[in-house]
DOTOR-197983 format. One record per residue: x negated, y negated, z of N, C-alpha, C in turn. Coordinates in steps of 0.1 Angstrom, whole numbers, padded with zeros to 4 digits, always signed. Atoms other than C-alpha are relative to their C-alpha. Layout:
XYZXYZXYZ...
// end
This chain:
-0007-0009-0009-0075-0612-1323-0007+0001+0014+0007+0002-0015-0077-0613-1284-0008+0016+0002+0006-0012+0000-0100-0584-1273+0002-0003+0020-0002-0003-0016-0092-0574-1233-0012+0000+0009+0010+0001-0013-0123-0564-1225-0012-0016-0002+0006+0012+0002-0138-0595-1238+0005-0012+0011-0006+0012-0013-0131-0623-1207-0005-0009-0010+0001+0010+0004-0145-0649-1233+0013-0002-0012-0009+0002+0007-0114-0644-1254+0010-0005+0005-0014+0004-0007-0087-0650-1229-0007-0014+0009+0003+0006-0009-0086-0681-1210+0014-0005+0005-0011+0007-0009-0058-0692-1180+0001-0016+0001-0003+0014+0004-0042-0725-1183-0004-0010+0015+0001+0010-0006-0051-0749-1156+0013-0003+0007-0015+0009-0005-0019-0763-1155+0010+0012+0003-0011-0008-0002+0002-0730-1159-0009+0009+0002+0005-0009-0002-0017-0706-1143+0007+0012+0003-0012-0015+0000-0005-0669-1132+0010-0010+0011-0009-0003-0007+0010-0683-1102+0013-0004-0001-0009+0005+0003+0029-0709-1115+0009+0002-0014-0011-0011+0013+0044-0687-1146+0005+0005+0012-0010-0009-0007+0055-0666-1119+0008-0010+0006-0005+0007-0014+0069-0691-1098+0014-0006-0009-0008+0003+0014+0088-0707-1133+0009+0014-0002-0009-0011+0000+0104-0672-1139+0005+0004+0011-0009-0002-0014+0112-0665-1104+0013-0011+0002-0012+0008-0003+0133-0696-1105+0010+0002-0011-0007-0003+0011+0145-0691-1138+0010+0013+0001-0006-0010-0001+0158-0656-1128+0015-0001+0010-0010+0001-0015+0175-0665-1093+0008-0010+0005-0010+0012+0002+0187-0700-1099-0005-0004+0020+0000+0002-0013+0170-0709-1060-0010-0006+0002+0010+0006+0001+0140-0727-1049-0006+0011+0012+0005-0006-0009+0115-0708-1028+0000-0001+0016+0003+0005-0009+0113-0705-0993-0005+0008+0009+0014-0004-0006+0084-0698-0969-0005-0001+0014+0003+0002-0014+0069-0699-0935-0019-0006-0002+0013+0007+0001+0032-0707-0929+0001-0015-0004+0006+0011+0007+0013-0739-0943-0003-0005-0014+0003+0003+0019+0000-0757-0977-0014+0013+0000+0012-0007+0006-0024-0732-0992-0008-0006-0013+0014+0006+0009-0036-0754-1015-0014-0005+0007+0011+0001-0006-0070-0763-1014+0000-0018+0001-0003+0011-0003-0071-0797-0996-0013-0009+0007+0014+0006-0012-0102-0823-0977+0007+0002+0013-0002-0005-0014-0103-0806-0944-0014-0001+0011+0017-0001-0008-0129-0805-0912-0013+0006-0004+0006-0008+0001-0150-0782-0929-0009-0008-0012+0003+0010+0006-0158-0812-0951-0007-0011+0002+0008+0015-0012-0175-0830-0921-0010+0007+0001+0008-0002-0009-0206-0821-0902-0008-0011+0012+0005+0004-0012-0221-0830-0869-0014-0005+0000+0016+0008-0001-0257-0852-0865-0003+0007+0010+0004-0002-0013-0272-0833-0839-0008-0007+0007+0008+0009-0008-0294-0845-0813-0016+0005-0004+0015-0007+0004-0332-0843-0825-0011-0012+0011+0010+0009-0009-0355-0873-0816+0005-0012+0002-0003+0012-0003-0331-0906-0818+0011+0006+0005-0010-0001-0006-0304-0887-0798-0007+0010+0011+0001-0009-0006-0308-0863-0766+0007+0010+0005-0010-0004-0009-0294-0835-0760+0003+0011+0010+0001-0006-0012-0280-0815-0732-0002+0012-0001+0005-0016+0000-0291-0779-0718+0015+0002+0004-0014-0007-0004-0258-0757-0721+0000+0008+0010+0001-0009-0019-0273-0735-0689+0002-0006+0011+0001+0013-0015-0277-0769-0665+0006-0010-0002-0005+0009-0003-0258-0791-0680+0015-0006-0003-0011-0004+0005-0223-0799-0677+0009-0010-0013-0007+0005+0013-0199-0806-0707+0017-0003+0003-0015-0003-0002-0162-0816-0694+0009+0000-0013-0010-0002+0009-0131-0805-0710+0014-0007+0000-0014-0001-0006-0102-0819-0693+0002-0016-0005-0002+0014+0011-0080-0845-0707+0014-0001+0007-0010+0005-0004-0050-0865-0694+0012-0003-0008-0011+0002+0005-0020-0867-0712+0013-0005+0006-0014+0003-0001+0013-0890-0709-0006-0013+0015+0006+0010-0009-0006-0916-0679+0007-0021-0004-0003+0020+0005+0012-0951-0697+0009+0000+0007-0013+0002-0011+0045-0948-0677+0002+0009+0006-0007-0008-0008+0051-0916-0665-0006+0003+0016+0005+0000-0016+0046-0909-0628-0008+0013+0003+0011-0018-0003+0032-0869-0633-0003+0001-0015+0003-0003+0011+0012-0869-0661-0003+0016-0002+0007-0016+0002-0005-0833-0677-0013-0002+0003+0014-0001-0004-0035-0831-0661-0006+0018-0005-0001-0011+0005-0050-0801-0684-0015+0005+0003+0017-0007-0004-0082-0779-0682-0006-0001-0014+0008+0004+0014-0089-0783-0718+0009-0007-0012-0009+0010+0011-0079-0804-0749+0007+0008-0012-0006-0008+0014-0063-0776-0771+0014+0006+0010-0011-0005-0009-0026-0773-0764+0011+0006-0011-0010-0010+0009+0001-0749-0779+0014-0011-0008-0009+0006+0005+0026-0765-0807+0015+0007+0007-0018-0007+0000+0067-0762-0808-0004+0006-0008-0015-0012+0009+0080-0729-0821+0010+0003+0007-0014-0003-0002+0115-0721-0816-0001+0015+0003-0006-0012-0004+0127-0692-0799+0012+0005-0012-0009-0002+0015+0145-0681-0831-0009-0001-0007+0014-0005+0013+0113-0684-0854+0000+0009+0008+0007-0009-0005+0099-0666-0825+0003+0010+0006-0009-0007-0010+0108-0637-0806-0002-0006+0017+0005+0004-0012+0110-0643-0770-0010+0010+0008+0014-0007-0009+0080-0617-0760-0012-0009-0011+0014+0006+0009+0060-0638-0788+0004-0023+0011+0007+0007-0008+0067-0669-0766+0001+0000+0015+0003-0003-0015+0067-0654-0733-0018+0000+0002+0014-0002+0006+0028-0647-0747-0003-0009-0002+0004+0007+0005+0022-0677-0759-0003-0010+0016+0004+0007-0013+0030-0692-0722-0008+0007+0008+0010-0007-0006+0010-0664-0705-0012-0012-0008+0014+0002+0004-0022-0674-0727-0003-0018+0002+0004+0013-0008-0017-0711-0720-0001-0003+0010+0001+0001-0012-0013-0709-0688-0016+0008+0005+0013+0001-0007-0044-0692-0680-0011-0004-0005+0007+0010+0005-0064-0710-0702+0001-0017+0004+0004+0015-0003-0058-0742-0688+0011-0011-0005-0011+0006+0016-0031-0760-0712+0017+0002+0002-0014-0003+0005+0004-0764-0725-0001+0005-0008-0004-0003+0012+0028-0751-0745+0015-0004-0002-0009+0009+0002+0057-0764-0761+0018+0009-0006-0016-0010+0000+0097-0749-0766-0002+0000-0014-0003+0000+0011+0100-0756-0800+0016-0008-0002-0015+0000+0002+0139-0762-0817+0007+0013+0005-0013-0013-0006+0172-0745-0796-0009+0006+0012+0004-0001-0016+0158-0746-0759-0005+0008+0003+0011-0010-0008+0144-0732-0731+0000+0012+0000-0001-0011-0009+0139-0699-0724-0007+0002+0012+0004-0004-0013+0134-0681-0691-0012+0005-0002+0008-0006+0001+0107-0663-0703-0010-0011-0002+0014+0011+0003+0086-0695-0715+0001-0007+0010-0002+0008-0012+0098-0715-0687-0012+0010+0012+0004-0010-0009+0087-0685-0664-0020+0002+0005+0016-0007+0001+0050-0678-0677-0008-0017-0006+0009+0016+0005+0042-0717-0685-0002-0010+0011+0004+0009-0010+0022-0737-0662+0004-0016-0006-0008+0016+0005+0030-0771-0681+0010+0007-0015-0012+0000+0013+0057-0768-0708+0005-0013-0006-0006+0015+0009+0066-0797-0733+0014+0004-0005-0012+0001+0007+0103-0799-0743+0004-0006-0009+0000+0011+0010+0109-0809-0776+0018-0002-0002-0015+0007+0000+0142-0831-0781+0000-0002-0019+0000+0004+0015+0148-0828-0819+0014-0005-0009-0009+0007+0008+0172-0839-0844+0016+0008+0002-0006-0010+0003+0191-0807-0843+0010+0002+0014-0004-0006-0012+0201-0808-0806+0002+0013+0009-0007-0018-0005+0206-0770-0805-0013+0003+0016+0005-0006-0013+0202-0757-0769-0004-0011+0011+0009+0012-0012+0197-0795-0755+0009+0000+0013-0002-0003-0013+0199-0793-0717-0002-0010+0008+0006+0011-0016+0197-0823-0689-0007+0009+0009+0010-0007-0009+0185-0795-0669-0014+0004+0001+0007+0000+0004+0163-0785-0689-0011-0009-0004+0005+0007+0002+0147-0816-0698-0007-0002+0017+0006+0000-0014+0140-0822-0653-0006+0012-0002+0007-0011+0001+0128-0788-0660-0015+0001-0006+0014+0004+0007+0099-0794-0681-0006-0009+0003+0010+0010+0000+0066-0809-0678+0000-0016-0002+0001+0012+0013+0070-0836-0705+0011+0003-0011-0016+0000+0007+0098-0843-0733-0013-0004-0015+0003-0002+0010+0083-0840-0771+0017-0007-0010-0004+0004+0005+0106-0862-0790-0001+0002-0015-0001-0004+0019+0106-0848-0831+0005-0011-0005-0004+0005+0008+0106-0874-0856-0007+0007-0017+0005-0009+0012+0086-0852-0885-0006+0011+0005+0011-0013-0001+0064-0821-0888-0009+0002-0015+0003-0002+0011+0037-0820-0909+0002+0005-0010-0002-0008+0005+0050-0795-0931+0010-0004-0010-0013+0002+0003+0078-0811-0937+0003-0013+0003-0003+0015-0008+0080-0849-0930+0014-0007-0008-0011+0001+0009+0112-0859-0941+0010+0008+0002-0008-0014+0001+0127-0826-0940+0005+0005+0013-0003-0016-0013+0149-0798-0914-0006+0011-0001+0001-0013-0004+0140-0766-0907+0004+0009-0005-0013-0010+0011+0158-0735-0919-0004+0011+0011+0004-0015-0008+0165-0701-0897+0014+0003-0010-0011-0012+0005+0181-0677-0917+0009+0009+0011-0011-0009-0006+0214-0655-0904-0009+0009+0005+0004-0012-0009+0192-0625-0896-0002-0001+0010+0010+0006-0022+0170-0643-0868+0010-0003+0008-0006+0013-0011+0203-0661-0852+0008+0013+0003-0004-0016-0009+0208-0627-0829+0013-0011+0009-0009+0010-0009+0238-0635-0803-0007-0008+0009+0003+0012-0017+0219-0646-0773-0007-0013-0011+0001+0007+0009+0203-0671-0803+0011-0009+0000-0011+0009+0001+0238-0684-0812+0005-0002+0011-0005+0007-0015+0249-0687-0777-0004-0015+0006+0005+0013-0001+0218-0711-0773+0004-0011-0006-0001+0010+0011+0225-0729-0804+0016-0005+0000-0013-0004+0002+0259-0729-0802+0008-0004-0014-0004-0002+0013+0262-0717-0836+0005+0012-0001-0002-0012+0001+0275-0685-0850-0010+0010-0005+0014-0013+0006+0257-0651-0854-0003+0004-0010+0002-0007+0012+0244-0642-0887-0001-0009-0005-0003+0015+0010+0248-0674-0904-0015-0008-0003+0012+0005+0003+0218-0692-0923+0005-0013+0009+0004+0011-0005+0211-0724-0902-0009-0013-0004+0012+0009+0005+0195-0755-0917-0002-0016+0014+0000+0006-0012+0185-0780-0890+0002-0016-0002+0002+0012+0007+0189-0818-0894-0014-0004+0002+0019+0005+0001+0159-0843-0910-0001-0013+0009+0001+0010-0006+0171-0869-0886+0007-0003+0013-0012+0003-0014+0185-0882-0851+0010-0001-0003-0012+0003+0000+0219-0882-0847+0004-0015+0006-0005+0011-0007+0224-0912-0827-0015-0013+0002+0010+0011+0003+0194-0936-0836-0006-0004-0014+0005+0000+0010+0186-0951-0868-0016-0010-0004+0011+0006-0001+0154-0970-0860-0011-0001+0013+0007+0004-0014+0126-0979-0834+0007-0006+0007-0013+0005-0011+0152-1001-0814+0008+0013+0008-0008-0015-0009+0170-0972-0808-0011+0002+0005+0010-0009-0008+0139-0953-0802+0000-0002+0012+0002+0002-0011+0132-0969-0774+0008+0002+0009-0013-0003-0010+0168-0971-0758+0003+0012+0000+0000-0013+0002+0165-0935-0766-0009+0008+0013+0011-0004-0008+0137-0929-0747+0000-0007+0018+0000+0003-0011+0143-0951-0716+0015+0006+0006-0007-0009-0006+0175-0929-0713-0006+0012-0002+0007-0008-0001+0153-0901-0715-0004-0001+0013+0012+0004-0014+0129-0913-0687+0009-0004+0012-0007+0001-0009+0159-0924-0664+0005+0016+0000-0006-0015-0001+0174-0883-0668-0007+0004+0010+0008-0005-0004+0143-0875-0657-0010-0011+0011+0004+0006-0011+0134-0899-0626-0015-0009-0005+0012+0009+0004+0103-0919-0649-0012+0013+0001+0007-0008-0003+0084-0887-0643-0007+0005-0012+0007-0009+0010+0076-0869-0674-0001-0010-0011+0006+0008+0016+0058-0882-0706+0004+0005-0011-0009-0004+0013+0076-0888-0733-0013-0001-0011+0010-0001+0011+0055-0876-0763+0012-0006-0017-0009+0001+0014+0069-0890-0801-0009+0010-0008+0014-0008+0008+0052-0860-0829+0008-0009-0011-0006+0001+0010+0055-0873-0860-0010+0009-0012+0006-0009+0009+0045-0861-0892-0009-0007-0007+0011+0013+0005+0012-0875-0911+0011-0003-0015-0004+0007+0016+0025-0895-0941-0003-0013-0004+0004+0010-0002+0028-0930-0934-0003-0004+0014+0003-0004-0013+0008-0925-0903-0003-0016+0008-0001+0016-0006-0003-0966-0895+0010-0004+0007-0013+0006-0006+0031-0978-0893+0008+0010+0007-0011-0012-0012+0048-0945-0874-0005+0000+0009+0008+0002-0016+0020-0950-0845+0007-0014+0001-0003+0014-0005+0026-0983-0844+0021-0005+0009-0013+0000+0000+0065-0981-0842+0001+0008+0014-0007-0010-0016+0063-0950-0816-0007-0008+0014+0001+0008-0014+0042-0971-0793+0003-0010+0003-0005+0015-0001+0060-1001-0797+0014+0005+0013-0009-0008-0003+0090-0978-0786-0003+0006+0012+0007-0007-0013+0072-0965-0756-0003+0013+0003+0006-0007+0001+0054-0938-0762-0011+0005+0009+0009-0004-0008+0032-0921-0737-0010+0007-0009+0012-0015+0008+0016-0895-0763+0006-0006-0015-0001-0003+0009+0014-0895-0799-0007+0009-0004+0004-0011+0008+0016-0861-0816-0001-0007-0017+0006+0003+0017+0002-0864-0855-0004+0014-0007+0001-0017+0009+0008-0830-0877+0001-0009-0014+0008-0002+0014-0010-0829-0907+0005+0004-0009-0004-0010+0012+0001-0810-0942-0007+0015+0002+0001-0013-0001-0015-0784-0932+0002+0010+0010-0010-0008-0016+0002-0774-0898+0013+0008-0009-0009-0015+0006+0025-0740-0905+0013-0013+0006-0013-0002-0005+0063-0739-0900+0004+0014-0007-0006-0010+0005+0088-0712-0898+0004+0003-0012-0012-0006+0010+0108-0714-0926+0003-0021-0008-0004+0014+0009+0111-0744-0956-0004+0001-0013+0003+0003+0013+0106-0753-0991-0013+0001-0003+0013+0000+0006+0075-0743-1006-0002-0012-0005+0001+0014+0012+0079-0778-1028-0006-0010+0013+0002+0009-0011+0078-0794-0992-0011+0003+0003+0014-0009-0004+0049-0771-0977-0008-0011-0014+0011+0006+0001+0024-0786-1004+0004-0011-0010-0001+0016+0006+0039-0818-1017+0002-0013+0004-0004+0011-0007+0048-0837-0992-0007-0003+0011+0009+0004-0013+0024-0855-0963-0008+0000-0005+0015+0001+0004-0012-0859-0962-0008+0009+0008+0003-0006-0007-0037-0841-0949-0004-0005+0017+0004+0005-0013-0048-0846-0911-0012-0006+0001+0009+0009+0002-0080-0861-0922+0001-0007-0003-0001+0015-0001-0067-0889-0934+0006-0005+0008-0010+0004-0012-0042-0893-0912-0009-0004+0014+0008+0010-0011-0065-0898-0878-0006-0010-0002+0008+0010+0000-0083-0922-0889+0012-0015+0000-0007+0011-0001-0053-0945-0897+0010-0002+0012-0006-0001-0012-0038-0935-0863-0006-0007+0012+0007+0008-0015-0068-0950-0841-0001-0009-0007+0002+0014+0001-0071-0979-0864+0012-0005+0007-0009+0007-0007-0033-0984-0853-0003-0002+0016+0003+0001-0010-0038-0979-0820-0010-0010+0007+0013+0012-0001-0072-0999-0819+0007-0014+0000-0005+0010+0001-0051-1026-0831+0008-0011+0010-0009+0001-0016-0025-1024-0800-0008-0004+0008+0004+0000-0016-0053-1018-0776+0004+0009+0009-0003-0011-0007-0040-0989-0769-0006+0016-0002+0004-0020-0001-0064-0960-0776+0000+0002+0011+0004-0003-0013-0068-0942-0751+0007-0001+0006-0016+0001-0014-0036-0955-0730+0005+0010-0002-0011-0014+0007-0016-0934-0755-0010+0008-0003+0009-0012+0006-0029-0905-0761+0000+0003-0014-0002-0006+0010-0031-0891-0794-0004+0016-0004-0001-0016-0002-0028-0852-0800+0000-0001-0014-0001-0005+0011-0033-0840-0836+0000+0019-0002-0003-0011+0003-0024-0808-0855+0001+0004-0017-0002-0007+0015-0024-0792-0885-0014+0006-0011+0010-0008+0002-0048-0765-0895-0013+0001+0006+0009+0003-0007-0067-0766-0866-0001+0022+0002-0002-0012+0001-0085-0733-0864-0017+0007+0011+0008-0006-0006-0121-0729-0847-0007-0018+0015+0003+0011-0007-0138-0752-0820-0006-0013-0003+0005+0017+0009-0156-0774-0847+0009-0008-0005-0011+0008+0003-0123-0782-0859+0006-0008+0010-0006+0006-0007-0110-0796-0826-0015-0008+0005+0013+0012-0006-0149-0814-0819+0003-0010-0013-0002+0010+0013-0144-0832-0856+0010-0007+0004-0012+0006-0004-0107-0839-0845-0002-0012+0011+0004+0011-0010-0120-0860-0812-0010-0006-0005+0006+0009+0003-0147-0873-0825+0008-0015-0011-0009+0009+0010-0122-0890-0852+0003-0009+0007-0004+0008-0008-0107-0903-0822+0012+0002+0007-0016-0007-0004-0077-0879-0815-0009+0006+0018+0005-0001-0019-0079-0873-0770+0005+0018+0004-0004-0017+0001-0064-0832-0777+0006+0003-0016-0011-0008+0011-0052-0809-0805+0007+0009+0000-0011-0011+0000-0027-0786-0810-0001+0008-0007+0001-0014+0011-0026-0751-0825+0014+0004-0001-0015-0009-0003+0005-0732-0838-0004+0012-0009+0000-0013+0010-0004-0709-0868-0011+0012+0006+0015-0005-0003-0044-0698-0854+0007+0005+0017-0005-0007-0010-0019-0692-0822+0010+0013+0003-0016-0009+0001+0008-0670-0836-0017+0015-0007+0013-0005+0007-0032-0653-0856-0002+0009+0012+0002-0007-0007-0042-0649-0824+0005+0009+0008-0013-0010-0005-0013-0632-0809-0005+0013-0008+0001-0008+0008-0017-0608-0837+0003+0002-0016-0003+0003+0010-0001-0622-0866-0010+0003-0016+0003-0003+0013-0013-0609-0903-0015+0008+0005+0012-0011-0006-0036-0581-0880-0003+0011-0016+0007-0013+0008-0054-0558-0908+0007+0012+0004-0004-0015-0007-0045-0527-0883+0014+0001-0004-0016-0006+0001-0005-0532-0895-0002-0001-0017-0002+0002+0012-0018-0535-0932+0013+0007-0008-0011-0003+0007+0006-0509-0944+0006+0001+0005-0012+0004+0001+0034-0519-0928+0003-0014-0003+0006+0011+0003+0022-0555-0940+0010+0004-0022+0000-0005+0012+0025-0535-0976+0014+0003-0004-0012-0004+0002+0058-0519-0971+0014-0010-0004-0010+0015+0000+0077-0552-0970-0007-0010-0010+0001+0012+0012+0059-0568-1001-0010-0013+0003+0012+0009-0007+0030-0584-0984-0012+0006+0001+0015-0007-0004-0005-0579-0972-0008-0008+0013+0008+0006-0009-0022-0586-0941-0013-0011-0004+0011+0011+0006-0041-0620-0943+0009-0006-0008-0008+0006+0014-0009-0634-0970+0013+0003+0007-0011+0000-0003+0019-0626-0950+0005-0016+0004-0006+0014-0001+0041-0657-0949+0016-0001+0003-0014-0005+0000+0077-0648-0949+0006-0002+0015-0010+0001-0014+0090-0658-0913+0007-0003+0000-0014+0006+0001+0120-0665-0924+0007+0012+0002-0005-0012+0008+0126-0630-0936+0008+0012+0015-0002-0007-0013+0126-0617-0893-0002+0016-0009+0006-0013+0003+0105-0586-0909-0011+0002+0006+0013+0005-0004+0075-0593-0893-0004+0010+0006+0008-0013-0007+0053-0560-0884-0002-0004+0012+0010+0001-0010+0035-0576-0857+0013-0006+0013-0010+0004-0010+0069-0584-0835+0001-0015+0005+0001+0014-0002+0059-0624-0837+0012-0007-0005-0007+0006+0004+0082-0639-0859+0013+0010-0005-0014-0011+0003+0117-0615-0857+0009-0001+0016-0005+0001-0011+0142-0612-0838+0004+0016+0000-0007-0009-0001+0151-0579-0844-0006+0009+0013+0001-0006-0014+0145-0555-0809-0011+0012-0002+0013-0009-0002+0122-0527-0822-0010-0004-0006+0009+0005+0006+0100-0548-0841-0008-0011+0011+0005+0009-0012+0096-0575-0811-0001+0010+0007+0005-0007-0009+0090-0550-0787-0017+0006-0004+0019-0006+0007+0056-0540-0809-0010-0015+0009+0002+0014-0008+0044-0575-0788+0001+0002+0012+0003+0002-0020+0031-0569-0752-0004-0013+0000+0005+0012-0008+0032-0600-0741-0008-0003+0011+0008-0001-0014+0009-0595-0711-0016-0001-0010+0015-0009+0005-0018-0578-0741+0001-0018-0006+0001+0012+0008-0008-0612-0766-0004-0012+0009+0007+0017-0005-0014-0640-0740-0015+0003+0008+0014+0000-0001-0047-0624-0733-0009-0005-0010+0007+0000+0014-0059-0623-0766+0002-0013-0003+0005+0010+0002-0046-0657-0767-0009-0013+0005+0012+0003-0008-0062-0668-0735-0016-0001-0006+0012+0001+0007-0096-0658-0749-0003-0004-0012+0006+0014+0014-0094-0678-0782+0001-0012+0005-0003+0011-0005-0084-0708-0763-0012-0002+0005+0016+0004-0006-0118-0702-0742-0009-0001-0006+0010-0002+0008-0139-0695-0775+0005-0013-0008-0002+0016+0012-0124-0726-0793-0004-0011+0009+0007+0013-0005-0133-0748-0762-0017+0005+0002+0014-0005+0002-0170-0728-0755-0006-0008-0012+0006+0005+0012-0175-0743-0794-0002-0012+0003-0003+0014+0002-0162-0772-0787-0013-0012+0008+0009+0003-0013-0184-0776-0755-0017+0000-0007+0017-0003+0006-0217-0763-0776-0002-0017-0009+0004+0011+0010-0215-0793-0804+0003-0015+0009-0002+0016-0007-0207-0820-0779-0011+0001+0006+0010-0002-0004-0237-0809-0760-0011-0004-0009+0009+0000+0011-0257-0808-0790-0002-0016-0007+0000+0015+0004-0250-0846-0797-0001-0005+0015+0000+0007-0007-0258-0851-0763+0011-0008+0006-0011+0001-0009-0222-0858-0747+0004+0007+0012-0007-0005-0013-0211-0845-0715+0014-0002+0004-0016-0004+0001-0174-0848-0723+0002+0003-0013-0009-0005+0013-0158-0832-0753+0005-0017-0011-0005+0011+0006-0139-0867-0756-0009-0012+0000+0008+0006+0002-0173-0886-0759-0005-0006-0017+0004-0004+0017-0180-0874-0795+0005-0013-0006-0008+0009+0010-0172-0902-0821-0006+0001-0014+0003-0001+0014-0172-0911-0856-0017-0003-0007+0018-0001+0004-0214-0918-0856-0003+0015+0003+0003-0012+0000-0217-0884-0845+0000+0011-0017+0002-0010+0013-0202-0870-0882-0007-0005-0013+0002+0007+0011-0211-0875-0917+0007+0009-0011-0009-0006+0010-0190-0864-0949-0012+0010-0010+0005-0005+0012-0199-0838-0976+0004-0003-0012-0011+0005+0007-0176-0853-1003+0002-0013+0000-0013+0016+0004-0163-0886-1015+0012+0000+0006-0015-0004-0004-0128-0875-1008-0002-0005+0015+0000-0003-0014-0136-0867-0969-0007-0011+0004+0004+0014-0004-0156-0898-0965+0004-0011-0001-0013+0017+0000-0131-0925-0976+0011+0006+0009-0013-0004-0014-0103-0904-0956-0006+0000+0014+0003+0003-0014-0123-0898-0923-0011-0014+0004+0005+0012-0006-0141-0932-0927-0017-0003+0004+0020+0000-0002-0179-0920-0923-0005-0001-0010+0007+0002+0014-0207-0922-0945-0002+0015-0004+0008-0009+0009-0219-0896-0969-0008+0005+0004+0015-0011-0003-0244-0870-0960-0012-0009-0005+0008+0006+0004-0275-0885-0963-0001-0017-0008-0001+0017+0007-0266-0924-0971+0011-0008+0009-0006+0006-0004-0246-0950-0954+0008-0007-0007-0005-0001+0010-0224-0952-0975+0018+0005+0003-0015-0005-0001-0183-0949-0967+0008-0005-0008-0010+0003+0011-0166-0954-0995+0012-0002+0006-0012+0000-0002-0137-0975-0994-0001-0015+0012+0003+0008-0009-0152-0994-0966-0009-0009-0003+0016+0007+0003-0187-1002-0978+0002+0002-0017+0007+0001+0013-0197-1013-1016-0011+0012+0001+0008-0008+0006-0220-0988-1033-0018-0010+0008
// end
């Protein structure tokens, strides 16, 4: 007979643990599949899996008082005539005005803009408010067309072409009826209240051929001026670089499994894509291959969160990265200080996930008018100004410390793995051995 207070009597199954009984009866009850906002929470090989060689006596390295470390990185330079000329390599992902409220990205363009950087529209166009407060702006052109504008497109920096999202490679989107307020469906030109699922694919292209003729009507809209970025999603990341620069690609974005989205399938969230550690690595071999590092840029994303994580990211061989979740964090998102009203809605600060739900204490992910108004946008693109400056500060300390004097100096001799896993995916050796499994024999 089981005894309670005894823990060696009871033991959880592996395979059927609590969450996934609950998850089996949740469906069982409701006949529906789950659906979620954020990222994979499984536990996955991530940067935290790397470390940095510092500089001792067969490297030198620099004084952070005297000596300088540049930040600044060029994006979109292969055809277009104005590239982004940025102040640092960390630039804001697409969210949608509909995930988002528009004071969560009126904020988001405050804090890029005085930090140095882009930020990007998301799905269902511009607004005035992001347009307004954004020194460079990326417009992304996605499957879905909602809100697409010729005007808008000369309006923007640069044009972000959506063929996946890590989260979801393969997959649409989803905004539920609550979020799709009128000025929303006006953009979209959908109806008010209505769940919305987005398409997983272009309407009018069914391959790279297209692509391209896609794109060089793009670049004629817009006078050859702006850089067309392709993001795709990591999965079969080799041959999707290969294809978007064949296609003429100025930038390649590369989202991870573990880059957030608003609203999708839990099943999709952690079953589908790979992580972003394996993925760069097979993104500069493609490119290597071309002869095109470096022309094209490559931008990665997905669970990028402190400045070690965007020095690991370049060193891999990615030229910037992108934040979306650690930027909606910084705004205010899943703050302790709203814990119980975090509580009241069946959550907890730090585990809120639900942006689909437009319940969102912290006025980020809702559309509703007194819950977005809890969102000073003036206070939010401070707060996220100064993480943007504390994630490059990092970034600047460990490149230093390997003796670089640019950020995008760092490379793959700089890391070494802790893990098997993380050393056949990022391609280094093993902590203490030379040794890259995968590459090298034992």
């Amino acid at each position: 007979m089981h005894d309670p207070a005894d823990p060696w009597t009871l033991r959880e199954s592996h395979t059927f643990d609590r969450h996934a009984i609950h998850e089996i009866q949740r469906a069982a009850t409701t006949g529906v599949y789950d659906i979620r906002g954020f990222g994979a929470k499984r536990r996955l090989p991530h940067f935290d899996d790397l470390l940095f060689l510092g500089a001792s006596m067969s490297r030198y390295p620099l004084e952070g008082y005297r000596e300088k470390c540049a930040t600044d990185v060029v994006l979109g330079d292969r055809f277009a005539s104005r590239p982004l000329h940025l102040d640092i390599p960390v630039t804001i992902a697409g969210m949608s005005f509909g995930a988002l409220s528009a004071q969560a990205k009126e904020a988001l363009g405050r804090g890029a803009s005085a930090a140095g950087t882009c930020t990007t529209t998301g799905d269902g166009g511009m607004t005035d408010e992001e347009r307004g407060h954004s020194k460079w702006l990326v417009y992304q052109y996605l499957p879905s067309r909602y809100g697409m504008n010729p005007d808008h497109l000369r309006a923007a920096d640069a044009i972000e072409v959506v063929l996946g999202q890590g989260a979801k490679p393969g997959g649409g989107g989803i905004l539920m009826g609550q979020k799709i307020s009128d000025r929303i469906a006006a953009m979209r030109t959908l109806p008010a209240g209505i769940d919305q699922r987005s398409a997983c694919r272009h309407p009018d292209w069914t391959g790279p051929d297209d692509l391209a003729i896609k794109i060089e009507e793009l670049r004629e809209i817009t006078g050859w001026e702006k850089p067309i970025h392709i993001k795709i999603g990591a999965s079969r990341t080799y041959y999707d670089v290969k294809l978007a620069v064949k296609a003429g690609a100025d930038v390649v974005v590369l989202d991870g499994m573990q880059g957030g989205t608003a609203a999708t399938q839990e099943v999709f969230i952690e079953h589908v894509g790979i992580p972003i550690l394996a993925a760069i690595p097979q993104a500069v071999q493609a490119l290597q291959e071309m002869d095109m590092h470096r022309t094209v840029q490559l931008v990665v994303s997905g669970g990028i969160r402190t400045g070690a994580d965007v020095a690991k990211a370049m060193a891999l061989g990615a030229d910037a990265v992108s934040i979306g979740t650690a930027a909606l964090i910084a705004l205010g998102c899943n703050d302790p200080q709203r814990d119980a009203d975090y509580h009241r809605i069946g959550s907890a600060a730090g585990f809120y996930d639900d942006y689909h739900a437009g319940q969102d204490p912290a006025g980020i992910s809702t559309q509703d008018p007194a819950l977005a108004a809890r969102l000073d946008p003036e206070l939010g693109g401070r707060r996220l100004a100064n993480y943007l400056r504390v994630l490059t500060a990092e970034a600047q300390t460990i490149a230093r410390a390997c003796g670089k004097s640019h950020i995008r100096n760092l490379e793959p001799e700089d890391l070494v793995a802790l893990t098997i896993e993380a050393a056949a995916m990022a391609r280094v050796p093993l902590a203490g051995t030379e040794w890259i499994p995968g590459v090298q024999s034992c």
